[in-house]
C-alpha positions, 0 to 999 in steps of 0.5 A, a space after each residue: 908318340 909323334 910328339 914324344 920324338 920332337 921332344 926327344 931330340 930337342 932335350 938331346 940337342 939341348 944337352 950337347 949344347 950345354 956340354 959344348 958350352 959349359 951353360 947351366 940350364 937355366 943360362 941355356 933356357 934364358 938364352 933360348 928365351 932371349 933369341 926367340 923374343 928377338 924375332 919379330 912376332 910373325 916368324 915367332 907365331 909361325 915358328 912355334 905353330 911348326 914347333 907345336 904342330 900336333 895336327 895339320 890344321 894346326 900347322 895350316 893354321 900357323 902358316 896361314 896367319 903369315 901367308 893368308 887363308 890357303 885354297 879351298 877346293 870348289 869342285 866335287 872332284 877337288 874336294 874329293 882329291 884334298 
C-alpha cells in the first residue's frame, strides 16, 4: 500500500501539468526524461533512491553513496537504542 500512494500522487500531479500545459504524454515523459538526465548523477542516484524507497535501507543506502557510510553503533546500549 505505501507504494501505491507515491504513485498515485505523482500520476495526479502529472495529469494537471498536462491540463495546464496542454503536452501529450509522451512530450511530458520525454521532458521529464530530459530534466533528469540533466542533473548530475550523484543527485540523480540519490534522488531516484528517495523516489524508489520502499525500505530504509533502501533509502539509507541512496544517501550513503552521496555522503559516505552512516554511524554504526559499538556499544550494547547503542545497538539496542537504533
Amino acid at each position: 500500500m505505501t507504494d501505491t500512494i507515491p504513485s498515485w500522487l505523482k500520476f495526479g500531479a502529472d495529469y494537471a501539468a498536462r491540463k495546464i500545459t496542454g503536452q501529450s504524454v509522451e512530450e511530458q515523459q520525454a521532458e521529464q526524461r530530459a530534466f533528469a538526465e540533466s542533473l548530475p548523477s550523484y543527485l540523480r542516484d540519490a534522488a531516484g533512491a528517495v523516489v524508489n524507497a520502499g525500505k530504509t535501507e533502501t533509502l539509507q543506502h541512496g544517501i550513503e553513496q552521496v555522503t559516505g557510510p552512516a554511524y554504526e553503533p559499538s556499544t550494547r546500549a547503542g545497538k539496542i537504542a537504533s
